[in-house]
N, C-alpha and C positions, 0 to 999 in steps of 0.2 A: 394464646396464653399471654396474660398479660404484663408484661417486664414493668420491676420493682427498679427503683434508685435512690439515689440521697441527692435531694438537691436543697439548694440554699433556704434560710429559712427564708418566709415570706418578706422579713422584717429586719434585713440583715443591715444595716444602717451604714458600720464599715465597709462594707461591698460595695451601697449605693452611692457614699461618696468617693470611693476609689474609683468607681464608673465615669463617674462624673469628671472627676482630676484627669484619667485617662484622656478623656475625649476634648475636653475644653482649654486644659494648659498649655499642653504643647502648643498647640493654634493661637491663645493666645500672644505666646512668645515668640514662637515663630512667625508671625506678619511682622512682626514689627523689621524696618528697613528692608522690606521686600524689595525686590528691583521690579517696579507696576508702574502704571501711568495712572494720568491724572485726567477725569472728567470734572469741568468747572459748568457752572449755568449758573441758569435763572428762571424764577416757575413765576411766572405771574399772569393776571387775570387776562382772560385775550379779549375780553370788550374793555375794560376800565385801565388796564396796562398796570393794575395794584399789586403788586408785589405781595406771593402768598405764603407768607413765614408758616411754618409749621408742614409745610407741603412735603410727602415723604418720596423718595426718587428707588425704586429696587431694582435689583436685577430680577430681569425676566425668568422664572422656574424655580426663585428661592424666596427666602425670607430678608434676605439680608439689603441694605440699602441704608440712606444717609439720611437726615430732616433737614429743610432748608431752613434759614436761619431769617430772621424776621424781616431783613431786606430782599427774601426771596433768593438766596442764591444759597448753591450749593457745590461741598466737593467730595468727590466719590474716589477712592485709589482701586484699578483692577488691572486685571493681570494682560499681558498684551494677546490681541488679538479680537475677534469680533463681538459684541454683546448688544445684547436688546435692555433697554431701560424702562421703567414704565413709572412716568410721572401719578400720583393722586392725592386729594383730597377730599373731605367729604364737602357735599353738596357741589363736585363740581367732576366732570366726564375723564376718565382716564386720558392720558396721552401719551405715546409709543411712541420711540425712537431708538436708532441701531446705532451704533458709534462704531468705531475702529480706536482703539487703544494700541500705540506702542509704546515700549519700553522708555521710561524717562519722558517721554512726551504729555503734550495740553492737548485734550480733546474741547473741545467746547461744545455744549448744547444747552438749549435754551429750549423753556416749554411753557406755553399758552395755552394755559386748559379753559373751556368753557362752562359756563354753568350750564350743570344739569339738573333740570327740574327734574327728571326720572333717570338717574345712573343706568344703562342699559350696557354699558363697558364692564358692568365687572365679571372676573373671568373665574372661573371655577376649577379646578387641579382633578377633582374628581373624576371617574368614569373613564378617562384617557393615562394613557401613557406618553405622548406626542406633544403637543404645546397646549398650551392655557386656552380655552375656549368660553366664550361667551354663552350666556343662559340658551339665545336661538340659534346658535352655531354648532349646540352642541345636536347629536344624534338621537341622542335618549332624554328625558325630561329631569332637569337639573333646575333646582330651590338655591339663592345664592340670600343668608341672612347678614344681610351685614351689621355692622356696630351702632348705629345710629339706629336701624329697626331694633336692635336688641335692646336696646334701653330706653324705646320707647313703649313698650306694652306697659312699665310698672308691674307688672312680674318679678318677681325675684327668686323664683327656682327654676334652671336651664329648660328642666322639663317643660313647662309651664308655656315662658317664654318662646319656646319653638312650636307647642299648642295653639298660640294666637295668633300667630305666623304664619304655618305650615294649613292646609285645611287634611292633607294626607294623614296627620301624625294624630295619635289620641294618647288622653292621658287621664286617665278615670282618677277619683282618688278614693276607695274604698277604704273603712274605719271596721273597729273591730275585727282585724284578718290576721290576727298574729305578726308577724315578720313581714307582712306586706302592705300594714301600715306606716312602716318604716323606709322601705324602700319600693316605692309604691314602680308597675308596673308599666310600658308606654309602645306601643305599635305604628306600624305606618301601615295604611294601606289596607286595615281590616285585620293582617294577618297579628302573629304571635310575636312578642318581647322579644324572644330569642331568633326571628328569623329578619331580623334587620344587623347590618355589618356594624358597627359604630368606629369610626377612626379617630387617632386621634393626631393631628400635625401629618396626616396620611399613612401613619403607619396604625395597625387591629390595636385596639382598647380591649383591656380583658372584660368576663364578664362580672357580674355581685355574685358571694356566694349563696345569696339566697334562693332556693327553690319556695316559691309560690305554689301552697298546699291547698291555698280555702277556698270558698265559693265567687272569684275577683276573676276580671279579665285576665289573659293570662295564665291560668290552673296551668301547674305541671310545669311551666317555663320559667328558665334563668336568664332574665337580660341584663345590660349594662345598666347601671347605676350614673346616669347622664346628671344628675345632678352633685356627684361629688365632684366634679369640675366649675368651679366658680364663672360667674358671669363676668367677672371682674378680669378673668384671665384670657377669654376668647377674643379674638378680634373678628371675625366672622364664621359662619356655618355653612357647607353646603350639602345638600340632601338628594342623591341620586335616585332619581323615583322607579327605580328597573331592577331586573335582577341582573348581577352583576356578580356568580359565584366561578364564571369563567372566568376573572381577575383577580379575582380576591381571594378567592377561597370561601370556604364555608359559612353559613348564616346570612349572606347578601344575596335572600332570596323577594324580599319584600322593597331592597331596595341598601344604600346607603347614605351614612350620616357621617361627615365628615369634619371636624370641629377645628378649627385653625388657632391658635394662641396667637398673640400680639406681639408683634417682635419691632414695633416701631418705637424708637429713641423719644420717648415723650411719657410725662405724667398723666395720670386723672387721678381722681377722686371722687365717691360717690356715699351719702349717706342718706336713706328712705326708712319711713318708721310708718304703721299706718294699722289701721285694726278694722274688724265687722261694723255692721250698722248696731249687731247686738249688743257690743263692748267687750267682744272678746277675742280672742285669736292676735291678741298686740303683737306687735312685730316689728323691730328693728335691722338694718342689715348697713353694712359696714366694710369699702373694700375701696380699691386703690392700686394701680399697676405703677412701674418705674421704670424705663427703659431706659441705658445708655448705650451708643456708638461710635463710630468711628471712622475717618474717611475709605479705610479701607472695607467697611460694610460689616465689621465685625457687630454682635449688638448680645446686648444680656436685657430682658425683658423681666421683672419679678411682679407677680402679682399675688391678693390677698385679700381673703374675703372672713368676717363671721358673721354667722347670723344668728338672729333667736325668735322665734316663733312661738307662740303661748297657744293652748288648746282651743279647742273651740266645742260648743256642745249644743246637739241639735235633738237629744234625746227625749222624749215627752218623757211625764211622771209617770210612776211606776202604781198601777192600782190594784195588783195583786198582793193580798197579806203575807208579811215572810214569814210567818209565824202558826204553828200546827192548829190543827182545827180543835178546837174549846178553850186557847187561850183567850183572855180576855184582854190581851191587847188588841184581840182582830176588832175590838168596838171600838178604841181609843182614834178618833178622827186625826190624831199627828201620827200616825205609822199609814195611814190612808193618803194615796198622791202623792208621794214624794219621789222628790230628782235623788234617783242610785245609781242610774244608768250617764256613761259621756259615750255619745254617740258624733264623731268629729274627726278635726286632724286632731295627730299628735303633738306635743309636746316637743320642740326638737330644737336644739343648740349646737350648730355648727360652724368649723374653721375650716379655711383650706389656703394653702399655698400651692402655687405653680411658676415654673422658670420654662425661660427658651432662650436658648442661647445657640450662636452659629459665630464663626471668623472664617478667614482667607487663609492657606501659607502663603508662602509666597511661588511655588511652583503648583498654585491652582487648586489644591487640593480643598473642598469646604467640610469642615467637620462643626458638628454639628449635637446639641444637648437639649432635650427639654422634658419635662415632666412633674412631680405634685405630690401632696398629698391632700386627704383632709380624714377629720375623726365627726364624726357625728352623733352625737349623744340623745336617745328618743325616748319617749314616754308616752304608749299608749296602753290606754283600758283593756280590757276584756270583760265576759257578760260575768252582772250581777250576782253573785253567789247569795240566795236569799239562804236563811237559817235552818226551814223546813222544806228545802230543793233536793235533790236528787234522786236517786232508785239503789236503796230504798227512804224515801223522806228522810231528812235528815243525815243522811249519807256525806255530804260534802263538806261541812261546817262544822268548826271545833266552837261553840256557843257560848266557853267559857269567853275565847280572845274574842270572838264576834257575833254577840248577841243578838246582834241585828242583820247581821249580813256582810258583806264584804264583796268590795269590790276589786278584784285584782288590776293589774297594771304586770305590762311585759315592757321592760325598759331595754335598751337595743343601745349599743359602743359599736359602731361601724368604723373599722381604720382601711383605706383606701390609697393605696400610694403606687406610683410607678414610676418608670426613669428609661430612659431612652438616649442611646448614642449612636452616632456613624460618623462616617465619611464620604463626601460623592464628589465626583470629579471626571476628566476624559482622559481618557487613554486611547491612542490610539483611533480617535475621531468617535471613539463610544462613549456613551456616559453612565457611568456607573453611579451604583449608590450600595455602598454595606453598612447594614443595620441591624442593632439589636434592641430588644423592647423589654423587657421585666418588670410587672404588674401585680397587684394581689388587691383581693379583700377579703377583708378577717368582720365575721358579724359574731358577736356574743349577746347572749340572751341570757339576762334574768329577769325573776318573777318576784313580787315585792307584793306587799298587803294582801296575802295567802296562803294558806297551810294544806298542808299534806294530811287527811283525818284519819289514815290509816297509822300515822302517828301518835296519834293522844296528841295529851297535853304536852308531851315530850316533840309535837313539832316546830321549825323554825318558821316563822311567818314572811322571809327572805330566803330566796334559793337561787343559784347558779345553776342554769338550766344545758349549757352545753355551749358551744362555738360551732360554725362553720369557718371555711375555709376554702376561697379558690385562688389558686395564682397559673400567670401563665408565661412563660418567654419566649419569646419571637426573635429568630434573625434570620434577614433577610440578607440577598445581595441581587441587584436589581443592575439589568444594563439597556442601552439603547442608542438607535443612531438611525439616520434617516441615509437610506439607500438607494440611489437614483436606478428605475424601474421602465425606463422609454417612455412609450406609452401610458403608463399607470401615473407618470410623473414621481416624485419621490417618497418611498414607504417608509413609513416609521416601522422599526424591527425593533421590540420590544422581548426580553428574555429575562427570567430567573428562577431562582431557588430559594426554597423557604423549610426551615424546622425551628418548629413548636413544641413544646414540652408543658400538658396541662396538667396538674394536681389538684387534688379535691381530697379534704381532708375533714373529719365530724371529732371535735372532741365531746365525750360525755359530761354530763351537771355531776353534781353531785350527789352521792348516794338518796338525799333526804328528798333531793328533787324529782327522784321518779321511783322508789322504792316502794316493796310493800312492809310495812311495820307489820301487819299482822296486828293491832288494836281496833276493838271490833266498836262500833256505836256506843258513844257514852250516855248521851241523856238521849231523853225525848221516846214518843211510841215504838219505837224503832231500838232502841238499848238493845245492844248485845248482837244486832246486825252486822251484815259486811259494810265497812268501811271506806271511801274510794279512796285509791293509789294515786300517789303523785301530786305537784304542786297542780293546785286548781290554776285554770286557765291554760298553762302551758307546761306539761309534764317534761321532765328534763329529759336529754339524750340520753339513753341507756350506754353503757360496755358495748352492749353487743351491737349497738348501733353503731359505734364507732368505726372508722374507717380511716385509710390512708392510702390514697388510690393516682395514679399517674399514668398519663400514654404519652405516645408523641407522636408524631407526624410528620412528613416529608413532602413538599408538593414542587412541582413544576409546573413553565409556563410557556409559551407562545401567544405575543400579542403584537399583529398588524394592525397599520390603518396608513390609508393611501386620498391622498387627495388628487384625480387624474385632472380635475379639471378645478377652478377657484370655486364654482359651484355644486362641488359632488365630493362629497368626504363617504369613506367604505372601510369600513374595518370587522376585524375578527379575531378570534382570542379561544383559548385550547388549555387546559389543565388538569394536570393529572395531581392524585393524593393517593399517597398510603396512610391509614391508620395502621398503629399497634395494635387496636382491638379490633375492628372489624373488617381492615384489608383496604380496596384502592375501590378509588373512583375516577371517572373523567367527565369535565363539563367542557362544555362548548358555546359559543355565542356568535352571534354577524349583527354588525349592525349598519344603517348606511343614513345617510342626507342627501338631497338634491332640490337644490336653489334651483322651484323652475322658472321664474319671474325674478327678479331684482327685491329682495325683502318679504318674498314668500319662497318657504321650503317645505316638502315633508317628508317627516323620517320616520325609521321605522327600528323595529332588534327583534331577532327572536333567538331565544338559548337555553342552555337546559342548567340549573342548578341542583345544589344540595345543602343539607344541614348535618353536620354531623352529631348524635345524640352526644348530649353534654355528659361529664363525667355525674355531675349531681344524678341528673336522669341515670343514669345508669347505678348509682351506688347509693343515693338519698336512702335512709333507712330512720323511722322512728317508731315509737313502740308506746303505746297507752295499754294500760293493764285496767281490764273491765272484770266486774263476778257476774257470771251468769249462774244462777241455781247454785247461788254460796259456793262456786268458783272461780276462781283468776283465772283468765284467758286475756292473751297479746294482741292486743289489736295490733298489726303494723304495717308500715309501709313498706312492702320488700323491696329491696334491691333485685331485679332481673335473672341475675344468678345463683340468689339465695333457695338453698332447698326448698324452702315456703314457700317464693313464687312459685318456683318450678312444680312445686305440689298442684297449687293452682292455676297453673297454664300460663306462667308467664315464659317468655320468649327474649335471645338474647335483642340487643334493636339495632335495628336497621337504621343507614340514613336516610332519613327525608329525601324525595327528587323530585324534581321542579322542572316545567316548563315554563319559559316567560315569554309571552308573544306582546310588542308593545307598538303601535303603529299613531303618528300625529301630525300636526301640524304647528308650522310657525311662522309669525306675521310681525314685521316692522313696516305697517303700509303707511307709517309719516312720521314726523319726527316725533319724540318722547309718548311712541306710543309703541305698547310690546303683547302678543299675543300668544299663547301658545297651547293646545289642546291635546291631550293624549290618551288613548284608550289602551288599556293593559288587562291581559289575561292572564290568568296563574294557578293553574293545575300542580297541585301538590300531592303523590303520593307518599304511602306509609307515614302521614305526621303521628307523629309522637303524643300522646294523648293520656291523661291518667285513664286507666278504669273502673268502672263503680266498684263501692267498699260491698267484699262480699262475706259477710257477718251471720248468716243463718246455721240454724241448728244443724243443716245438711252439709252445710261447711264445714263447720269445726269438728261434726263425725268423719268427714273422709279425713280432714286431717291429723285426725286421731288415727285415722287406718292406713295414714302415710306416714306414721310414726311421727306426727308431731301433736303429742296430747295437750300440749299448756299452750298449743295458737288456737286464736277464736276464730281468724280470716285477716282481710286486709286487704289491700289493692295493690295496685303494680304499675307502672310506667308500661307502654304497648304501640307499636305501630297497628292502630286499631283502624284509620280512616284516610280516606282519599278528600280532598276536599277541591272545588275549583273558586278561583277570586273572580270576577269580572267588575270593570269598572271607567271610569271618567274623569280625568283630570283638567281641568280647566285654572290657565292663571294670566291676567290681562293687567297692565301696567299703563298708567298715562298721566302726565303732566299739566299744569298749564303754568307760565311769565308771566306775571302781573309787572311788566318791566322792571324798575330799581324798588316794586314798592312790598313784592313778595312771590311768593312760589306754592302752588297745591299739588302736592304726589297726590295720587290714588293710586289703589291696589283694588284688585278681585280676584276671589279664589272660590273654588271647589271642587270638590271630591266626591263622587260617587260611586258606591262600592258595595259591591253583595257578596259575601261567601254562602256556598252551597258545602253539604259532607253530600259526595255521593260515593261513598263503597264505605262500609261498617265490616271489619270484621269479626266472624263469626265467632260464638262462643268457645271460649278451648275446649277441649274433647275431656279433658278431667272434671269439666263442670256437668257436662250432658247431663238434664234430667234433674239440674239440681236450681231451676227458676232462676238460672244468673245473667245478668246480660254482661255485655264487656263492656259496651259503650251505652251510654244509657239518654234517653231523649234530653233531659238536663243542661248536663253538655254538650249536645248538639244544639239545644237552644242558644247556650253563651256562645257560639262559637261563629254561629250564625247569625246571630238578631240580637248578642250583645254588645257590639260595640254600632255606631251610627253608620247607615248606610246613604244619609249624604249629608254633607255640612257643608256651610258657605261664610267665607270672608269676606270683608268690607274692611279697607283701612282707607284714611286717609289725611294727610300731612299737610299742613297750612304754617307757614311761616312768615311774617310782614315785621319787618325793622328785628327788634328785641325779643319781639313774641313770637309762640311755639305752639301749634294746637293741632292735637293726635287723637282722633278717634277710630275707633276698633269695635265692628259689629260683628258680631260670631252667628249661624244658625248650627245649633248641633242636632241632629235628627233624631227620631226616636230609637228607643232601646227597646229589649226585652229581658226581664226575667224572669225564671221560674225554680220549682222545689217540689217538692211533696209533701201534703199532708194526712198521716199516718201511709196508706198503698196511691192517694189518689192523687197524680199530676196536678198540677197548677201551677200555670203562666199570667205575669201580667206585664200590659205592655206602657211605655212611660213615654209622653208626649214629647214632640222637639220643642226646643224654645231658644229665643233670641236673648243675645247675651251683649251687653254692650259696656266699653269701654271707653276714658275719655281720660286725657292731660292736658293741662295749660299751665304754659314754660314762660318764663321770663331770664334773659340773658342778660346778665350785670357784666361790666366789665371785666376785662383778663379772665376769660371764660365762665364765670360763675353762675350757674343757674340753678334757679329755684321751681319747683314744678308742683304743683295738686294738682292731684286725680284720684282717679275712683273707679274701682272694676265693678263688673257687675250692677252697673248705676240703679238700674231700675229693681234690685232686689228680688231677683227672677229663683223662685227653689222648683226644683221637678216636682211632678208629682207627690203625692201621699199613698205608702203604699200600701195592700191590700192588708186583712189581721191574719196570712198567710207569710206573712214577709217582716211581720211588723214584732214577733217575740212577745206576747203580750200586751200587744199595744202603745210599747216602748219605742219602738224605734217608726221616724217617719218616713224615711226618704231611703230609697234606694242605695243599693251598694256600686254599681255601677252605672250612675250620672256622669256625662264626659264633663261635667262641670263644676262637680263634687256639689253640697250641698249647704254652705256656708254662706250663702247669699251672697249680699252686697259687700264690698270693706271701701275704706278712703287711705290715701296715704300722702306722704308730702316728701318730699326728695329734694335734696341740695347736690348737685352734681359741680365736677370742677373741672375743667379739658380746656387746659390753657392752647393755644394756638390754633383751634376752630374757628 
């Protein structure tokens, strides 16, 4: 049964700055005249002996840390007793050093970092509970994006950015999809949006409330909204390629995405504008972080991004007459070929801010704040409403407002905000961390240049279609401490607790927006016909769609890892969960590494995860009103538990379980050169899956005879299929010195990946005999041979004096899609193609630089797709291309990073 509450609104603004004051002023105040000691140095070049101002100095396992000042020296105040420092800069190798601090006293250290043509030192927080570990060090296969790759693609949405990067990660961008134009959709590893973790500073990012309805990657999945997180505010990314739901908890079955904020005492500034080869899709972006600190490592970081993005449109001319048979416009050659259709991105105009903030007290305690928001304002099409369209002809269109046809638009206000505080510290030789997280996102949907014709003349051609709503809060309290074990040498004992409390909430549009007027066809052969219901394009939420739905959750943990020897690391981790809705689960993991040579190891994990069904999945409800034979009948989307599913065999859901078996290798066999290779399996039972729309006459008779006479059918959310991942990771790193005169990074990447469905479940027993399937080959095609089963990266970075030169070769593999026309299947499949990227930077003084480049250089579009896919002969290109279908663009970028 599932327990109701009152919890805060999503938007409570007083709370969130109360959170905040909570967390951040005391610590403020209190450092200050701590009784701590004093570490003094100096960080300069270890060939040239150059003093490297700007260089940041942190404590080991936090954020916090001091910038040295342009003669290279720096002073740190920390509380007495033992700590790890870790000097860095970019373009040069971390360096580690342990001090001893007592009270009132000078510690001194100094640090000589080398240049690194390939960074191979940076270390990653992810996948462990125990110390920071390096990309080959680590057990399972870990992606470390840092700041300098992230602004070097010329990308400017996060998504995007970690696409050109990542060869694991995909990011389609399908157009005309409703709500998924807006918050477009993104996977690792083959699998679903919602079955990758996404963190954020380490602690669970909620998800977007949008459930993904239409024919896109993704059907049926709610994932995070990775791009309401500004570019401007990251300072690196890490990406666990494993399953990892014996950690974490739920959704980190495809892997984790771990997103770090910038917490170092220093400015930048960035400003890039840049548009297609066609002249359209302009674009501006605009952002800026600010960090200040303090000796004692206190630091407040604020960053800030807007962007704006202008449409883009790849639609061919439209050659079908909107107009009834014997008019005589159908002769007139100007209603013949013309652009009605935007086939593209959307339109979209966004802001966002994000903070991280952390201090000291002075009896050790580190508290700690960070969090954001952003509002997103979108504007895309939907299909052509021609004048003489629908069933019956002229069904859809009021002819008085729109003669000619009309094209609607679903515009989209995404507000995005979360906030996060703790505390962590030792006690008693353990380290604790309590935390709590509160998150939401609010989507609203209106419908603009469209009418309602069951209305007459009397409808609005603007409608408020309804709102979603997901928010989530998390607290946590996390401990650890390393336990000397004889033989095993010393184990990291990792232990905690976790409750979550998710809500999912549908407000309804308004009445005009999905109502029947009852006004039957006004003009045209058709007069005095049924009318269609609802705003064209996107019918608004009904009442009865509406919802206000909440669980929560309890989970526990157990997580070892023991190093017996300096070349053999072994761990393991154990998790139990209660849902309020559907009860408990436990997962498990092992993972190990063993250095059998000096700079080769191989490691392996194998563990079991889960997904827990999202509250959307479970409660998503919409409702289109169709007339069959001069009747209104509901089309809808049931909710699981709605007597309608249940009519037709839906079932409450199960979670997702996962096996993950992942076995590789890794190689440092000389210097700035890094290798690492991994093969992963991933058996997923009961995934969550829409079922086909079941809409037939034999339908809407039983549900006449289940006492529901006004449904026509619908479909349902189902644990319909078993599915297995098998696949190939490959990622190689190497360098070359061109002595004082320059430096070339390379990178190579790729991913190889196949999903199989191998278990379909069978039809429910209420359908028997009535031609229904559950899961229908469609979907098993997307699910399978929609998204690229292998892609390959190419980057590589040349830098000599002033100048900057970055190019990024992408292969993305081929696709499939399919549909039907009228009963007959039909698949078509869409070629790989190479995608290539390129910047060239020039560095003016006191960091200034300027940069053009160009994605997509060579103007590379996918296929043309068959006149099964194509609506008329309207649309060219596919829905999902991992490289959307905009072609080429150019852009030009002024970036600012004083002390680089």
């Amino acid at each position: 049964m599932r327990t109701r509450m009152s919890l805060p609104h999503l938007f409570s603004i007083r709370r969130a700055i109360a959170a905040l004051a909570l967390v951040v002023s005391p610590g403020l105040a209190a450092a200050q005249g701590a009784s701590q000691g004093t570490v003094t140095g100096r960080i300069t070049d270890a060939q040239t002996q150059r003093p490297l101002g700007g260089a940041f100095v942190v404590i080991a396992g936090t954020q916090q840390g001091v910038s040295a000042r342009d003669d290279g020296t720096y002073r740190i105040l920390l509380r007495p007793g033992t700590h790890e420092l870790r000097a860095r800069i970019i373009g040069y190798g971390a360096s580690v050093a342990t001090v001893n601090v007592t009270a009132g006293g000078t510690t001194t250290q100094d640090f000589a970092l080398n240049r690194a043509v390939v960074n191979l030192s940076e270390v990653a927080v992810v996948g462990t509970r125990a110390a920071e570990r390096t990309v080959t060090n680590a057990p399972v296969p870990i992606d470390i994006l840092g700041q300098a790759e992230l602004q070097s693609t010329g990308a400017t949405e996060t998504n995007q950015v970690i696409q050109m990067l990542a060869p694991s990660f995909n990011f389609p961008r399908p157009s005309i999809a409703d709500g998924t134009d807006h918050v477009r959709p993104s996977t690792l590893r083959g699998l679903g949006p919602d079955q990758v973790l996404v963190l954020l500073n380490g602690k669970r990012r909620h998800n977007s409330a949008l459930v993904n309805v239409n024919g896109t990657v993704g059907r049926g999945s709610t994932g995070v909204d990775l791009n309401a997180i500004p570019l401007s505010s990251i300072d690196h990314i890490e990406i666990l390629r494993d399953g990892a739901a014996a950690q974490y908890g739920s959704d980190a079955i495809a892997g984790v995405i771990n997103i770090v904020l910038k917490s170092e005492p220093r400015a930048d500034a960035t400003f890039q504008t840049g548009q297609t080869y066609k002249g359209d899709g302009d674009y501006y972006q605009v952002g800026g972080s600010k960090g200040i600190g303090s000796a004692s490592g206190s630091f407040v970081n604020v960053a800030g991004e807007f962007h704006h993005r202008g449409y883009t449109n790849r639609a061919d001319v439209d050659t079908v007459s909107p107009f009834f048979a014997g008019d005589l416009r159908n002769n007139d050659p100007q209603f013949r070929n013309v652009l009605r259709w935007r086939h593209g991105d959307p339109l979209v105009n966004e802001g966002g801010a994000f903070y991280n903030a952390g201090t000291t007290l002075s009896n050790g305690i580190q508290l700690y704040s960070f969090g954001g928001g952003s509002l997103r304002k979108g504007d895309s099409p939907a299909n052509f409403r021609r004048p003489n369209g629908g069933t019956p002809a002229g069904a859809t269109v009021i002819r008085k407002f729109y003669p000619y046809g009309f094209l609607p638009h679903i515009d989209s206000r995404i507000l995005d905000i979360s906030i996060a505080g703790g505390a962590k510290g030792v006690f008693h030789d353990w380290n604790y961390d309590l935390s709590s997280v509160y998150g939401g996102n609010r989507f609203r949907f209106d419908v603009r240049n469209s009418n309602n014709a069951s209305l007459g003349e009397a409808t609005p051609t603007d409608f408020y279609a309804g709102t979603l709503l997901f928010s989530q809060h998390t607290t946590n309290f996390d401990i650890s401490r390393a336990v000397g074990m004889g033989g095993l040498g010393d184990v990291n004992v990792a232990s905690g607790a976790e409750l979550r409390f998710d809500r999912y909430k549908i407000w309804a549009g308004d009445d005009a927006s999905w109502e029947n007027g009852g006004v039957p066809i006004i003009d045209g052969p058709n007069a005095g016909g049924i009318a269609a219901t609802g705003a064209q394009s996107f019918p608004g939420f009904q009442p009865s769609d509406a919802v206000n739905e909440i669980r929560n959750n309890v989970a526990g943990y157990l997580d070892l890892e023991s190093h017996p020897t300096s070349r053999f690391t072994i761990g393991a981790a154990g998790r139990a969960e209660r849902y309020s809705d559907f009860g408990s689960t436990f997962t498990g993991k092992t993972n190990a590494r063993v250095e059998f040579v000096p700079g080769y190891a191989i490691r392996g994990a194998i563990g079991t995860g889960f997904r827990a069904p999202s509250l959307a999945q479970e409660f998503f409800s919409s409702t289109a009103t169709n007339f069959i034979g001069g009747v209104p009948f509901d089309i809808k989307t049931f909710p699981v538990e709605s007597p309608g599913g249940k009519a037709l065999g839906a079932e409450a859901l199960k979670p997702e379980k996962s096996l993950n078996i992942s076995a590789g290798l890794t190689a440092d066999p000389v210097r700035n050169l890094s290798l690492t290779v991994d093969y992963y399996k991933i058996n997923i039972n009961d995934r969550i899956v829409f079922s086909e729309n079941f809409t037939t006459p034999a339908i809407r008779a039983l549900l006449a005879a289940q006492g529901f006479p006004s449904l026509g059918g619908g479909r349902f959310f189902t644990n319909a299929i078993d599915t297995r991942t098998k696949g190939l990771d490959v990622v190689a790193r190497y360098g070359f010195g061109f002595g004082t005169t320059g430096t070339l990074r390379l990178t190579a990447g790729g991913n190889w990946t196949k999903t199989e469905a191998k278990r379909t479940s069978a039809t429910p027993s209420q359908l028997t005999g009535l031609d229904a399937v559950l899961f229908g080959p469609i979907e098993k095609t997307r699910i399978e041979r929609g998204q690229p089963r292998r892609t390959l990266h190419f980057n590589a970075d040349y830098t000599a004096g002033a100048w900057n030169f970055t190019a990024h070769e992408a292969y993305f593999g081929a696709v499939t899609a399919a549909t039907t026309v009228g009963t007959t299947y039909v698949e078509q499949g869409y070629k790989g193609r190479w995608i290539t990227d390129a910047n060239l930077g020039y560095n003016f003084a006191r960091g200034l630089t300027l940069s053009i480049g160009g994605n997509n250089l060579f103007d590379v579009y996918p296929d043309h797709v068959i006149p099964a896919f194509s609506n008329s002969g309207v649309l060219r290109y596919p829905l999902i291309s991992p490289w959307g279908f905009n072609g080429g663009s150019y852009y030009t970028k002024l970036s600012w990073h004083p002390g680089r």
